[in-house]
PDB file of N, CA, C and O in Angstrom:
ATOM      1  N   UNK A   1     120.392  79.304  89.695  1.00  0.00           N
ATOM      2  CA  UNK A   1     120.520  80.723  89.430  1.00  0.00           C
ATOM      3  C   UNK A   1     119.319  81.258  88.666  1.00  0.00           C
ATOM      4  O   UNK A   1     118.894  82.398  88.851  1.00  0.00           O
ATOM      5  N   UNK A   2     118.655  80.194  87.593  1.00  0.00           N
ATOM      6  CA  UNK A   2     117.396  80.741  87.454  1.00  0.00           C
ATOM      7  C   UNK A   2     116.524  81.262  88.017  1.00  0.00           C
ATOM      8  O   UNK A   2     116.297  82.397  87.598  1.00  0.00           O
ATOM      9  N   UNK A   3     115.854  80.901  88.879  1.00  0.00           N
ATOM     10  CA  UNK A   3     115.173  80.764  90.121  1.00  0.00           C
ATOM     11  C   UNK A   3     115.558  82.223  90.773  1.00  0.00           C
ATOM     12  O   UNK A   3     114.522  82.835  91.033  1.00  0.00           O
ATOM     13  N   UNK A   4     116.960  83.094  91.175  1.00  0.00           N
ATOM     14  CA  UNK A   4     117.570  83.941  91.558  1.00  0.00           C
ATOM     15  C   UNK A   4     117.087  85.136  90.244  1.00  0.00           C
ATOM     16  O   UNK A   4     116.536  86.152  90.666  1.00  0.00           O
ATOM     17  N   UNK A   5     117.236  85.051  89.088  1.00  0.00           N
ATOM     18  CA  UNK A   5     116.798  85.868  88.187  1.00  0.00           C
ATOM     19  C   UNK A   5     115.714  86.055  88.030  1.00  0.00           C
ATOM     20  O   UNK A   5     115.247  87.177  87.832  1.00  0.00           O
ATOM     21  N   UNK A   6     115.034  84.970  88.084  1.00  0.00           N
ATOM     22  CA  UNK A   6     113.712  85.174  87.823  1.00  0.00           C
ATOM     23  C   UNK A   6     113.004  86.124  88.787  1.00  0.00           C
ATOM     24  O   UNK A   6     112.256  87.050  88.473  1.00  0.00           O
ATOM     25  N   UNK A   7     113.518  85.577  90.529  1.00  0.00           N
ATOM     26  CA  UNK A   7     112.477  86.442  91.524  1.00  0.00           C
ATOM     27  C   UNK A   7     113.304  88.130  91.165  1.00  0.00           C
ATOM     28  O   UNK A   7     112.598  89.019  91.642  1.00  0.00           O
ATOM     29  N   UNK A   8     114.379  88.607  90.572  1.00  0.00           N
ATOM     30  CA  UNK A   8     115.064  89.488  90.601  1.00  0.00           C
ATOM     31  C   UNK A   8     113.832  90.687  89.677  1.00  0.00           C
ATOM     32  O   UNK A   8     113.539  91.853  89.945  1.00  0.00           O
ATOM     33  N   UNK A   9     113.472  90.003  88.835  1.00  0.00           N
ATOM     34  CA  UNK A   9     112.392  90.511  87.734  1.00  0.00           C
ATOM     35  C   UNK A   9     111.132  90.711  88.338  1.00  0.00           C
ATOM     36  O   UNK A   9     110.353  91.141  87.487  1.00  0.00           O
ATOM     37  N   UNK A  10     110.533  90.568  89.580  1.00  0.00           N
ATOM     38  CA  UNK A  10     108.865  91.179  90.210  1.00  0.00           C
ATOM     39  C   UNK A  10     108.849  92.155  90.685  1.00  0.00           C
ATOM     40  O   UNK A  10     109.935  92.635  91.009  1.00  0.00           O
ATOM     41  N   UNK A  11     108.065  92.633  90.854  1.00  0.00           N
ATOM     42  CA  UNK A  11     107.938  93.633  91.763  1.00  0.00           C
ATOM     43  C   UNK A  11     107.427  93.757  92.959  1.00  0.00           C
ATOM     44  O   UNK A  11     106.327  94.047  93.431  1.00  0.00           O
ATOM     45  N   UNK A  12     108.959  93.338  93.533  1.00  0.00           N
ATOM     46  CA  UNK A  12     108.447  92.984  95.214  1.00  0.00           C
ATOM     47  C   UNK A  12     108.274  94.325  95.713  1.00  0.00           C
ATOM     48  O   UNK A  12     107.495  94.101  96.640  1.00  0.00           O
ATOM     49  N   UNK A  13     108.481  95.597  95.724  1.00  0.00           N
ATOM     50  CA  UNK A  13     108.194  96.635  96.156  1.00  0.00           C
ATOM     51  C   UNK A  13     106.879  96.928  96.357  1.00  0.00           C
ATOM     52  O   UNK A  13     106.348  97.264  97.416  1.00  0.00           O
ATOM     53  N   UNK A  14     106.172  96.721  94.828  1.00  0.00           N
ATOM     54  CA  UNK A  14     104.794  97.203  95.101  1.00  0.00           C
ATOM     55  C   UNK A  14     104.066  96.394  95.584  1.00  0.00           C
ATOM     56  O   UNK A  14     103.176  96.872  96.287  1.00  0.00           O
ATOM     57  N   UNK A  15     104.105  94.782  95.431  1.00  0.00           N
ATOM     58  CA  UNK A  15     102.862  93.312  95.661  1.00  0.00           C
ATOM     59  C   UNK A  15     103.369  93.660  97.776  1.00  0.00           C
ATOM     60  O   UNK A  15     102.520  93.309  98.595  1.00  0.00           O
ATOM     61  N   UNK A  16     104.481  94.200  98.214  1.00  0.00           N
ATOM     62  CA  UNK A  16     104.172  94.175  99.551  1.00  0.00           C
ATOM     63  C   UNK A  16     103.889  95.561 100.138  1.00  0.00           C
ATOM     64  O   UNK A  16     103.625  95.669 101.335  1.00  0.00           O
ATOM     65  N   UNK A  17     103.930  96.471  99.440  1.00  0.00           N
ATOM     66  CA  UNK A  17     103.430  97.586  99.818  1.00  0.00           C
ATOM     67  C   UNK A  17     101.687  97.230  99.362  1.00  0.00           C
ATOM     68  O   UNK A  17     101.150  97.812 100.305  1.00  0.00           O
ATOM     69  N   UNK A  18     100.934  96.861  98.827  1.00  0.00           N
ATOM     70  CA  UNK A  18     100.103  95.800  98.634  1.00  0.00           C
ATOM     71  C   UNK A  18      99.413  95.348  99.977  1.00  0.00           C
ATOM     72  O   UNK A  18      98.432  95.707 100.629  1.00  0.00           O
ATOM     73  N   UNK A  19     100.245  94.536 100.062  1.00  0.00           N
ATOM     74  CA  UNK A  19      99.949  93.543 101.461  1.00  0.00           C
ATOM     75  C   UNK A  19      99.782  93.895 102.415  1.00  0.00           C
ATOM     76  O   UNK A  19      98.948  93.388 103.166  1.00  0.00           O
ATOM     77  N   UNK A  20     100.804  95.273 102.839  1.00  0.00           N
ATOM     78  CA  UNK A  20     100.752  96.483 103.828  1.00  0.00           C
ATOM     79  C   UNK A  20      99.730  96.836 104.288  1.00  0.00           C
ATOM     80  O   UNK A  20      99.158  96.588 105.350  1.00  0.00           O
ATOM     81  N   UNK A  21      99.334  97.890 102.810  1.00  0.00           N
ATOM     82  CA  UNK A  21      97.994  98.888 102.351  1.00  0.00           C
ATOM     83  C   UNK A  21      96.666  97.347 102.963  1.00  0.00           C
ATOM     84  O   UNK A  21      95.537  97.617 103.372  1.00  0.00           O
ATOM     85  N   UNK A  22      96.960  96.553 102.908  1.00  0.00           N
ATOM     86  CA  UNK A  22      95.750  95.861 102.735  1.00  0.00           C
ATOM     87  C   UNK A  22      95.422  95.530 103.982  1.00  0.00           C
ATOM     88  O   UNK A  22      94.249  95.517 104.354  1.00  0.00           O
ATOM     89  N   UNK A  23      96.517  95.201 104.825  1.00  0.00           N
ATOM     90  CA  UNK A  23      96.279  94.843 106.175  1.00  0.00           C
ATOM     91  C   UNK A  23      96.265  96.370 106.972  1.00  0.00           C
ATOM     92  O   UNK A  23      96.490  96.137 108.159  1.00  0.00           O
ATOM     93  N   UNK A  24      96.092  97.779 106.761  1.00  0.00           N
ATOM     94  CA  UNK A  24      96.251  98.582 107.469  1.00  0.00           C
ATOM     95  C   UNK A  24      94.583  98.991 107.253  1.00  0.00           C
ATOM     96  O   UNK A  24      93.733  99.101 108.136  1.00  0.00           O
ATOM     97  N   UNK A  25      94.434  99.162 105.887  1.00  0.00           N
ATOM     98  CA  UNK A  25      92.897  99.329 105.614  1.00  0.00           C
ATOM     99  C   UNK A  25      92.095  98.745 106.425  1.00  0.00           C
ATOM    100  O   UNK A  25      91.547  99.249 107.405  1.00  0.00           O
ATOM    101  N   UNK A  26      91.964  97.109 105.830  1.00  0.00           N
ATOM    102  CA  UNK A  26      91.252  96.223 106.952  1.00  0.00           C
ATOM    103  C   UNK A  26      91.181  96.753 108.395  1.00  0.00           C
ATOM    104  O   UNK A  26      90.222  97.047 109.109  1.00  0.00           O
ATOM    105  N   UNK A  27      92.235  96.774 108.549  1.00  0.00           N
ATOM    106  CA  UNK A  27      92.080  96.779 110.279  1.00  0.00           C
ATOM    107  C   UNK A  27      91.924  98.420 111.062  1.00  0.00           C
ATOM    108  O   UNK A  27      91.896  98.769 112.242  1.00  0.00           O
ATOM    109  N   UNK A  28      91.819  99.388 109.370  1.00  0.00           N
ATOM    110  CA  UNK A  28      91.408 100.833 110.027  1.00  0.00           C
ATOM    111  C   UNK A  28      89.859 100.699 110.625  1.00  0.00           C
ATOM    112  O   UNK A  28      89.538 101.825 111.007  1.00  0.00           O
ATOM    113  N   UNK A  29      89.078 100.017 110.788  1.00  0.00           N
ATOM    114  CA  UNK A  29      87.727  99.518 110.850  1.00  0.00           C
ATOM    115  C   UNK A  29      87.755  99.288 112.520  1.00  0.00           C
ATOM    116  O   UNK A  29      86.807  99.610 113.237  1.00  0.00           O
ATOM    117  N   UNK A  30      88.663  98.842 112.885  1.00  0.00           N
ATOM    118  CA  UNK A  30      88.986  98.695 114.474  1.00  0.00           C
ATOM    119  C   UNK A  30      88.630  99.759 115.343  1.00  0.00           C
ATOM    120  O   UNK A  30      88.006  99.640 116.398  1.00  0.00           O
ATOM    121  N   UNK A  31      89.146 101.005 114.743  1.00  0.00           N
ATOM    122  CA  UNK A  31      88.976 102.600 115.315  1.00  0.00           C
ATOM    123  C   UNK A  31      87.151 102.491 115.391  1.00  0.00           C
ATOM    124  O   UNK A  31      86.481 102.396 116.419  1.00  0.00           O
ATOM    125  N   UNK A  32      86.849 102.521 114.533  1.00  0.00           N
ATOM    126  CA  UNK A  32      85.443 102.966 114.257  1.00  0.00           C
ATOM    127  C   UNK A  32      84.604 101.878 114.933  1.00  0.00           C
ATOM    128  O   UNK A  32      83.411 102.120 115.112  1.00  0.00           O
ATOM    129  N   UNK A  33      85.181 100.543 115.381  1.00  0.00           N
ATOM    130  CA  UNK A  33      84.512 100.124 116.291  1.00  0.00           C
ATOM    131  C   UNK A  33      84.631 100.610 117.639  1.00  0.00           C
ATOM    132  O   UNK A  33      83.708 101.231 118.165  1.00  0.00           O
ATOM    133  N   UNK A  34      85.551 100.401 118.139  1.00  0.00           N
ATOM    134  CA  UNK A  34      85.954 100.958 119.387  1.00  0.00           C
ATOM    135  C   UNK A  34      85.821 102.089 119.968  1.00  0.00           C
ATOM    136  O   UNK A  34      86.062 102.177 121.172  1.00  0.00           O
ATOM    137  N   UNK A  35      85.378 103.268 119.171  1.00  0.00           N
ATOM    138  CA  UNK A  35      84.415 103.964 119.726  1.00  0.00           C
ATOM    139  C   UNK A  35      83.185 103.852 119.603  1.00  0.00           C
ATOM    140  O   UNK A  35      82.348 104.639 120.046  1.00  0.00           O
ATOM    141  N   UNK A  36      83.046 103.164 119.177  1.00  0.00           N
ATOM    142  CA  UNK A  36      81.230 102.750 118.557  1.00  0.00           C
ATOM    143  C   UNK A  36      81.000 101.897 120.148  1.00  0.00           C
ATOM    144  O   UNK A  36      80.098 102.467 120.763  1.00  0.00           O
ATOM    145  N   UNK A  37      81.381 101.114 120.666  1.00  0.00           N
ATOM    146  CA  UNK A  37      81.812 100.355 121.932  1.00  0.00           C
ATOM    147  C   UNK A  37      81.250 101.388 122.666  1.00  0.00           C
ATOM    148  O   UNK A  37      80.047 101.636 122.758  1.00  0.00           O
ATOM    149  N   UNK A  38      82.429 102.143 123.331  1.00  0.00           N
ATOM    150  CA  UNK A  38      82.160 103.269 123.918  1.00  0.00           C
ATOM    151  C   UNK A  38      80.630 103.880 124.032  1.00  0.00           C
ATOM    152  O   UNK A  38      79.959 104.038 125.051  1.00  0.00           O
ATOM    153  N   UNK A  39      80.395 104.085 123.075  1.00  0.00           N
ATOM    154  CA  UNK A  39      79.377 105.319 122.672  1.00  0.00           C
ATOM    155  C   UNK A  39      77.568 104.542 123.204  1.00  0.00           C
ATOM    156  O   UNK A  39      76.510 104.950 123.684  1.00  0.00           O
ATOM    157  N   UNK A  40      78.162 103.258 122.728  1.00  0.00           N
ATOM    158  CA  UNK A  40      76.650 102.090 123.106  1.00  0.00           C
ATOM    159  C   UNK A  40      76.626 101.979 124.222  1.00  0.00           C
ATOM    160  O   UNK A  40      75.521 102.116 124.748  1.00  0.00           O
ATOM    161  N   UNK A  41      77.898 101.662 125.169  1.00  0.00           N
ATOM    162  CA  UNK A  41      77.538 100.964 126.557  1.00  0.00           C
ATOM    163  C   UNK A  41      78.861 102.201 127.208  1.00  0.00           C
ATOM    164  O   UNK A  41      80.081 102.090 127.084  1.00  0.00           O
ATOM    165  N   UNK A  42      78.269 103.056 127.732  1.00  0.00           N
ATOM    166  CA  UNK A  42      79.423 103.573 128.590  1.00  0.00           C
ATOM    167  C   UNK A  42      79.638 103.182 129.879  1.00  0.00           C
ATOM    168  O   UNK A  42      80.681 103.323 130.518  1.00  0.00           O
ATOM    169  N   UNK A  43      78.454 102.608 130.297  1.00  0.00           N
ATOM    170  CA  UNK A  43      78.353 102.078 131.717  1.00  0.00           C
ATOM    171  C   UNK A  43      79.398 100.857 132.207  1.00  0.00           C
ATOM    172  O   UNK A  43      79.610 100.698 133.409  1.00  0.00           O
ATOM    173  N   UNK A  44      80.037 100.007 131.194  1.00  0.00           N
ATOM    174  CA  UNK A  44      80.682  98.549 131.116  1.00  0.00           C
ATOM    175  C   UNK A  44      82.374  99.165 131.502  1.00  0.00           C
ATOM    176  O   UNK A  44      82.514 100.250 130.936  1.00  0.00           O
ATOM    177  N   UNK A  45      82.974  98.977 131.875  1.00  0.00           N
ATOM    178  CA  UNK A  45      84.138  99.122 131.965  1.00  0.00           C
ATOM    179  C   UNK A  45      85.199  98.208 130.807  1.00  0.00           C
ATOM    180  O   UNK A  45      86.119  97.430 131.062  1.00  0.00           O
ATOM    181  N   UNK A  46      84.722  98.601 129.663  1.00  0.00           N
ATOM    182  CA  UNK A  46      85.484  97.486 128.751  1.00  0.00           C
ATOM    183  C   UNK A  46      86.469  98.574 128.576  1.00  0.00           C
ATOM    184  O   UNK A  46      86.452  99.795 128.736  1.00  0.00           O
ATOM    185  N   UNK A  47      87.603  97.420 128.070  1.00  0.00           N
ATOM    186  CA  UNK A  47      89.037  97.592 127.626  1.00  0.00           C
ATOM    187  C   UNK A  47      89.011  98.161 126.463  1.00  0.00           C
ATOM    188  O   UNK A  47      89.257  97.216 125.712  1.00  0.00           O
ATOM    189  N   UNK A  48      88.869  99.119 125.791  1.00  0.00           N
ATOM    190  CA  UNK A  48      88.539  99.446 124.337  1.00  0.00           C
ATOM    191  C   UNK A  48      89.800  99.372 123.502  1.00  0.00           C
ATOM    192  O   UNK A  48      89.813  99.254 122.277  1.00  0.00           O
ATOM    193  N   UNK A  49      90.764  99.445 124.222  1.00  0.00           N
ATOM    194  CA  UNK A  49      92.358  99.335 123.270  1.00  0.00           C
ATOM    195  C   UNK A  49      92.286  97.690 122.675  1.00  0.00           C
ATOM    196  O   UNK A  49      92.277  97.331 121.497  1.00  0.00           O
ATOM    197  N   UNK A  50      92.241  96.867 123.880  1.00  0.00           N
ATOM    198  CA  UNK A  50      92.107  95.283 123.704  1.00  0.00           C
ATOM    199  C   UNK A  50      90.802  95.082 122.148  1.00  0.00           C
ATOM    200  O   UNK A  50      90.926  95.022 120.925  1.00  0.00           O
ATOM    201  N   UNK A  51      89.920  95.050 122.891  1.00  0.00           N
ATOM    202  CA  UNK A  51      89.187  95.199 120.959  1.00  0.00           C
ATOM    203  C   UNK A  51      89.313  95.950 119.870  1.00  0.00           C
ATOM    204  O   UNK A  51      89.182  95.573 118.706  1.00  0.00           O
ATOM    205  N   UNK A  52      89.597  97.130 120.297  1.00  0.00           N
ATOM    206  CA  UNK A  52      90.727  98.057 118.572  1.00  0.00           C
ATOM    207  C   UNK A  52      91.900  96.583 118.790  1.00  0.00           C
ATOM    208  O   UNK A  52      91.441  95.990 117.813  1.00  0.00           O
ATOM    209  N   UNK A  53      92.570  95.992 119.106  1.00  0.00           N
ATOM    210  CA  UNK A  53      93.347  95.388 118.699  1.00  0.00           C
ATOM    211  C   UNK A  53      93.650  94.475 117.889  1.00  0.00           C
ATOM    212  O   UNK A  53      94.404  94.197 116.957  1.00  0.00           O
ATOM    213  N   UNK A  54      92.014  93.704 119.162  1.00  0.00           N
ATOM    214  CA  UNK A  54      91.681  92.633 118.162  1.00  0.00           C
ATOM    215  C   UNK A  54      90.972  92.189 117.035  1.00  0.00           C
ATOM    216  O   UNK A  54      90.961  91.143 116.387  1.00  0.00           O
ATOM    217  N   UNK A  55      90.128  93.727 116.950  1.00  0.00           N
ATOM    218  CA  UNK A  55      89.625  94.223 115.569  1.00  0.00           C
ATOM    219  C   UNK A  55      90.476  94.064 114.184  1.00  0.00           C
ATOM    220  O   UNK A  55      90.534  93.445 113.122  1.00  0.00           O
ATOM    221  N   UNK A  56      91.119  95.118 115.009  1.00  0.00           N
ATOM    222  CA  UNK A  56      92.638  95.427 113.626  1.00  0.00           C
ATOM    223  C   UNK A  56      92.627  94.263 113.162  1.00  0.00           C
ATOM    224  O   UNK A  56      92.343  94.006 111.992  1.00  0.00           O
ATOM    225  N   UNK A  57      93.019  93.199 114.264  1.00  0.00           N
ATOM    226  CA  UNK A  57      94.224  92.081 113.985  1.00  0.00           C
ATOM    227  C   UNK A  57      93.155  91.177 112.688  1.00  0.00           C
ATOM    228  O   UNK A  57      93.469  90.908 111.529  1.00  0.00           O
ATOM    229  N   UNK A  58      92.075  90.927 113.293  1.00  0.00           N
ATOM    230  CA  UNK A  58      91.344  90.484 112.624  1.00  0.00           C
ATOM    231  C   UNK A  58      90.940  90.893 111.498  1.00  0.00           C
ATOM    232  O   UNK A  58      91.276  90.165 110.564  1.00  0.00           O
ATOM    233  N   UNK A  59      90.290  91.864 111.214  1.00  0.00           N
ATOM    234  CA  UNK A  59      89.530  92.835 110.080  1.00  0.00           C
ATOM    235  C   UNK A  59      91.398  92.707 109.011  1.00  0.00           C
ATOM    236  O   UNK A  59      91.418  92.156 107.911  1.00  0.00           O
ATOM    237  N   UNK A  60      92.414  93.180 109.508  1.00  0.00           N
ATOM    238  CA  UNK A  60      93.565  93.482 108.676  1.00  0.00           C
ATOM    239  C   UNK A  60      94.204  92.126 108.161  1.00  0.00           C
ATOM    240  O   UNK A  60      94.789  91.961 107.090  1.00  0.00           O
ATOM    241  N   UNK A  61      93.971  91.215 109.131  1.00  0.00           N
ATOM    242  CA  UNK A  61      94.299  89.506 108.179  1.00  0.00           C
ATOM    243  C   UNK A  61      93.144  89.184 107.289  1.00  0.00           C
ATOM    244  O   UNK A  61      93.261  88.660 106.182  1.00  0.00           O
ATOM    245  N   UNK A  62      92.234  89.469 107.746  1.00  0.00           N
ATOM    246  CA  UNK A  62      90.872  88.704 106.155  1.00  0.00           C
ATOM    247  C   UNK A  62      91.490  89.864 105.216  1.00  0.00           C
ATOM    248  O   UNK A  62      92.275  89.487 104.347  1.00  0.00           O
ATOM    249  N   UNK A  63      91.229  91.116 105.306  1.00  0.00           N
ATOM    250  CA  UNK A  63      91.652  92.107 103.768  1.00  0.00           C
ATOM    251  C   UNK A  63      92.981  91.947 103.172  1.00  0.00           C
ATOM    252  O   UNK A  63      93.111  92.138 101.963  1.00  0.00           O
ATOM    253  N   UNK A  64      94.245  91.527 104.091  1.00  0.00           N
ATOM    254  CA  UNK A  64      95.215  90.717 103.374  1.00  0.00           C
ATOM    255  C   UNK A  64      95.300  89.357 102.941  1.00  0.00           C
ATOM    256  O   UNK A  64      96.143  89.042 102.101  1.00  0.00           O
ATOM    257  N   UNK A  65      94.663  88.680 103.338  1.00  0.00           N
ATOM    258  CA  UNK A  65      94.356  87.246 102.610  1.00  0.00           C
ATOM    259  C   UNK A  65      93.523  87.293 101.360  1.00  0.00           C
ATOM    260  O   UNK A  65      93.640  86.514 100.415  1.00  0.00           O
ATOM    261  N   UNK A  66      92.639  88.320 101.456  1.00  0.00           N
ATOM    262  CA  UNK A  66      91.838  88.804 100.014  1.00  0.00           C
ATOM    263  C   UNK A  66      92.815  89.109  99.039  1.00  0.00           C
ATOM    264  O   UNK A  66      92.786  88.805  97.847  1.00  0.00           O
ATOM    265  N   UNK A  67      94.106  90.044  99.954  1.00  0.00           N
ATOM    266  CA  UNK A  67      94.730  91.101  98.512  1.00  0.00           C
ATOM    267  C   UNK A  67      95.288  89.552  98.264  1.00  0.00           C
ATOM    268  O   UNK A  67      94.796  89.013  97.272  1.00  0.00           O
ATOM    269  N   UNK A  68      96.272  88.737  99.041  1.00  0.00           N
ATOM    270  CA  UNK A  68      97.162  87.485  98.824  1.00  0.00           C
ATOM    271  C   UNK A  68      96.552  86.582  97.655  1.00  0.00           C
ATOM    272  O   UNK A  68      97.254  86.204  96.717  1.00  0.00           O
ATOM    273  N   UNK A  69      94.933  86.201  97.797  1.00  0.00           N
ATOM    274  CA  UNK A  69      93.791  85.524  96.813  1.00  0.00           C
ATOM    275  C   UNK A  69      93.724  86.196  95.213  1.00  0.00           C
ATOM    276  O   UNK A  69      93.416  85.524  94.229  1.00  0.00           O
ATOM    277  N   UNK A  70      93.980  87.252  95.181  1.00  0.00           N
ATOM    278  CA  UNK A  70      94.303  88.017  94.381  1.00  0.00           C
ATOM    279  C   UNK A  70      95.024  88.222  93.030  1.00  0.00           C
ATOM    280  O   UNK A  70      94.906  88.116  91.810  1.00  0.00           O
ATOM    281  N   UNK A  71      95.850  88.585  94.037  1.00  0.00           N
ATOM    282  CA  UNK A  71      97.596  88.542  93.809  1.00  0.00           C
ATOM    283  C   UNK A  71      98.518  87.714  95.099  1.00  0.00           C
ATOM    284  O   UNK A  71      98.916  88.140  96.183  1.00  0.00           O
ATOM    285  N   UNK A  72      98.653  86.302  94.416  1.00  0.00           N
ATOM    286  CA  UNK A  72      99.456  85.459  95.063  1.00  0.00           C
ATOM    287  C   UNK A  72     101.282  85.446  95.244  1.00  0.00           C
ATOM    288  O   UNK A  72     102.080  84.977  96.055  1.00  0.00           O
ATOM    289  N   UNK A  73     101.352  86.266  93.952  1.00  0.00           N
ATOM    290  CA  UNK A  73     103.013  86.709  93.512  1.00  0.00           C
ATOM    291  C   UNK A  73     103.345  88.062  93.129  1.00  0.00           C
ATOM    292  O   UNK A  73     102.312  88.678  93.395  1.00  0.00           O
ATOM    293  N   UNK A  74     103.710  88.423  92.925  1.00  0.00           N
ATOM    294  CA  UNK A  74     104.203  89.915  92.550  1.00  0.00           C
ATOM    295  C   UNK A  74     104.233  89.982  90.875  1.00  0.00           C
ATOM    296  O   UNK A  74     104.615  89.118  90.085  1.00  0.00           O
ATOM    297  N   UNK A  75     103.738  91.209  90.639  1.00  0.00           N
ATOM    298  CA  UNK A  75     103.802  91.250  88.662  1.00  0.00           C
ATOM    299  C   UNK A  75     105.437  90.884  88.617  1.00  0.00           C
ATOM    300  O   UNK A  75     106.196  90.864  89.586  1.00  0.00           O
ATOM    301  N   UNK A  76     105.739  90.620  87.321  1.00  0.00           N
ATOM    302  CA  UNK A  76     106.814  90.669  86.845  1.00  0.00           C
ATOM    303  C   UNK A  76     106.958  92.190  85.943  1.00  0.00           C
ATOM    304  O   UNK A  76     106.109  92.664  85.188  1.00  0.00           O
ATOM    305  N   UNK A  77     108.452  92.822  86.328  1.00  0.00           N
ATOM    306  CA  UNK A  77     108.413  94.134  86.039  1.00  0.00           C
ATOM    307  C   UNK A  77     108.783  94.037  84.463  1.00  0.00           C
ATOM    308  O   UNK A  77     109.792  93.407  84.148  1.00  0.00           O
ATOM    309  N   UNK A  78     107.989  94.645  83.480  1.00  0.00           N
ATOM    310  CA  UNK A  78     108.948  94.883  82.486  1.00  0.00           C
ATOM    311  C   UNK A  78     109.437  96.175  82.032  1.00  0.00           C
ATOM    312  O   UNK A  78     108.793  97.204  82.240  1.00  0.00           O
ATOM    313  N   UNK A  79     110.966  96.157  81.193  1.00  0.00           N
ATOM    314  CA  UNK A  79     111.630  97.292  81.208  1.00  0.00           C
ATOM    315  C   UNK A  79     111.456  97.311  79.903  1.00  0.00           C
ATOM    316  O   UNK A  79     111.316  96.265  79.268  1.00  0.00           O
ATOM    317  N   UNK A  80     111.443  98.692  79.254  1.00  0.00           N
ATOM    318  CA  UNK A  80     111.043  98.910  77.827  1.00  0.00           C
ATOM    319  C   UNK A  80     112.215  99.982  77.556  1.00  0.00           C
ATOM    320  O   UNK A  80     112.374 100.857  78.407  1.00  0.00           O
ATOM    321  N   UNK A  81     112.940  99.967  76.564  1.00  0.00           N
ATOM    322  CA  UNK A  81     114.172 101.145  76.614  1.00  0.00           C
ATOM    323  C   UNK A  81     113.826 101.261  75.221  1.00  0.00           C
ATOM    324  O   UNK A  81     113.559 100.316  74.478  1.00  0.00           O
ATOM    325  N   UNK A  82     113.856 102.840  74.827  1.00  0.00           N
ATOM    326  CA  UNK A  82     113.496 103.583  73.886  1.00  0.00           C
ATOM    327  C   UNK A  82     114.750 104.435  73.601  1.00  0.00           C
ATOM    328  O   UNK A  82     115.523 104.710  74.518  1.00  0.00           O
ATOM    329  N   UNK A  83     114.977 104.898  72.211  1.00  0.00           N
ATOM    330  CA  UNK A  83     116.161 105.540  71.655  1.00  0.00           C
ATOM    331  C   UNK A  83     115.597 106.553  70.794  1.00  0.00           C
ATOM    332  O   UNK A  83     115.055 106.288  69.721  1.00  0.00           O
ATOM    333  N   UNK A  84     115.729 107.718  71.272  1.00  0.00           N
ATOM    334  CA  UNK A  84     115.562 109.076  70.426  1.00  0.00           C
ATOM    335  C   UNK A  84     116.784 109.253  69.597  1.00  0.00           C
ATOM    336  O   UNK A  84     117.904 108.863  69.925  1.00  0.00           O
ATOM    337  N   UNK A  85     116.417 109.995  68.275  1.00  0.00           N
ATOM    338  CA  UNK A  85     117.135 110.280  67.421  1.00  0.00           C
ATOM    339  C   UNK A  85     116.893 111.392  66.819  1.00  0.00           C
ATOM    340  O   UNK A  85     115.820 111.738  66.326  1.00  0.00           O
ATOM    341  N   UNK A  86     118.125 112.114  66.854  1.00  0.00           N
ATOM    342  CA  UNK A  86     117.581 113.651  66.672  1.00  0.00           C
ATOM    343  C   UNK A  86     118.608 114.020  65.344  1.00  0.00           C
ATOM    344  O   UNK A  86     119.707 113.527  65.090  1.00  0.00           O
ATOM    345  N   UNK A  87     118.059 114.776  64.803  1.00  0.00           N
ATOM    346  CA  UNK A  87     118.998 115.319  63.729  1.00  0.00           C
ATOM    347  C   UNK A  87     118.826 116.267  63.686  1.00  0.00           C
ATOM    348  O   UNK A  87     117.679 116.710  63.738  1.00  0.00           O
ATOM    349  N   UNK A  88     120.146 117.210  63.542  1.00  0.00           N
ATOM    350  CA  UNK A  88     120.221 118.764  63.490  1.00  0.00           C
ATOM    351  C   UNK A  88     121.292 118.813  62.230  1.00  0.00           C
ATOM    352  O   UNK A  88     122.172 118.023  61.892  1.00  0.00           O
ATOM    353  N   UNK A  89     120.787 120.248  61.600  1.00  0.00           N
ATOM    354  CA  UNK A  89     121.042 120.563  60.320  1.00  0.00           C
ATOM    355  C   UNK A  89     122.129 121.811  60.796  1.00  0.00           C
ATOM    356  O   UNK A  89     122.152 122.212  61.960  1.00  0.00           O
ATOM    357  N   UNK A  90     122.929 122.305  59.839  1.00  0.00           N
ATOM    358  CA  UNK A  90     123.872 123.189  60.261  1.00  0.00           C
ATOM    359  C   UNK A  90     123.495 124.337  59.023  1.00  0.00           C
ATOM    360  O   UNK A  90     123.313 123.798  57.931  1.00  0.00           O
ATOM    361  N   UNK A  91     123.360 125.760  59.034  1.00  0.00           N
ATOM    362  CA  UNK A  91     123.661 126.407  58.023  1.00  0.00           C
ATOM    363  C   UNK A  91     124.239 127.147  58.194  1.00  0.00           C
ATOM    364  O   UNK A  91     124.436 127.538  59.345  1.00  0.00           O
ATOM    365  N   UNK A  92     124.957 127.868  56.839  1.00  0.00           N
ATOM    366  CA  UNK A  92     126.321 128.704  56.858  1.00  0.00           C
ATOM    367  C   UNK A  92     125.530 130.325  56.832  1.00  0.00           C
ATOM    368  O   UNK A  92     124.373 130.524  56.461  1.00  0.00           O
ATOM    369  N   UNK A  93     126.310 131.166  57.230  1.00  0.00           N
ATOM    370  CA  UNK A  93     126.275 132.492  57.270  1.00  0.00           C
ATOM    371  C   UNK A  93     125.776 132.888  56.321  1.00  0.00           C
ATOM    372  O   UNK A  93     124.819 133.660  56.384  1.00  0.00           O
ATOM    373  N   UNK A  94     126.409 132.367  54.924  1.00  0.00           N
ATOM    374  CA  UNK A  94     126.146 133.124  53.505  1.00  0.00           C
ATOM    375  C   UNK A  94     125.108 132.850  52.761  1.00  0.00           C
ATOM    376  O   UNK A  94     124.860 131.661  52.559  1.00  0.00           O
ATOM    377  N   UNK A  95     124.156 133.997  52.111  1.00  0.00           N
ATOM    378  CA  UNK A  95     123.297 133.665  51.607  1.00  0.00           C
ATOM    379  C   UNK A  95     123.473 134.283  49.964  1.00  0.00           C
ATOM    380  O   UNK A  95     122.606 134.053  49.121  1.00  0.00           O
TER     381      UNK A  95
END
């Protein structure tokens, strides 16, 4: 059950939104080849979807293996709870 508490405490939300961001970045680089393709050789009948693909695939696994090298685990979240204390005074009508 340790083991169960412990992973309960990271922050798996953000270390894979992380991993996401990292593999979408990387592999935004695909676009900008694949018309770059285009633009050099228009004469070739290449597949330009097939290399945006395999761009992505590629370019978006090295920049997530970077973020993974990184950050191998997720932070551990900590919670900090704070207590305000207020005091209010009362006065009477009469002076």
């Amino acid at each position: 059950m340790q083991m169960v508490d412990a992973a309960q405490r990271l922050d798996w939300q953000g270390w894979l939104r992380g991993v996401i961001g990292a593999l979408i970045s990387g592999g935004a680089g695909a676009v900008s080849s694949g018309v770059s393709i285009s633009f050099l050789d228009p004469a070739h009948d290449i597949n330009i979807l097939k290399v945006m693909g395999i761009t992505f695939l590629v370019s978006g696994v090295i920049s997530m293996l970077k973020f993974l090298a990184i950050t191998p685990v997720p932070n551990e979240v900590t919670i900090q709870q704070t207590t305000v204390l207020t005091q209010t005074t009362q006065t009477t009508g009469k002076q």
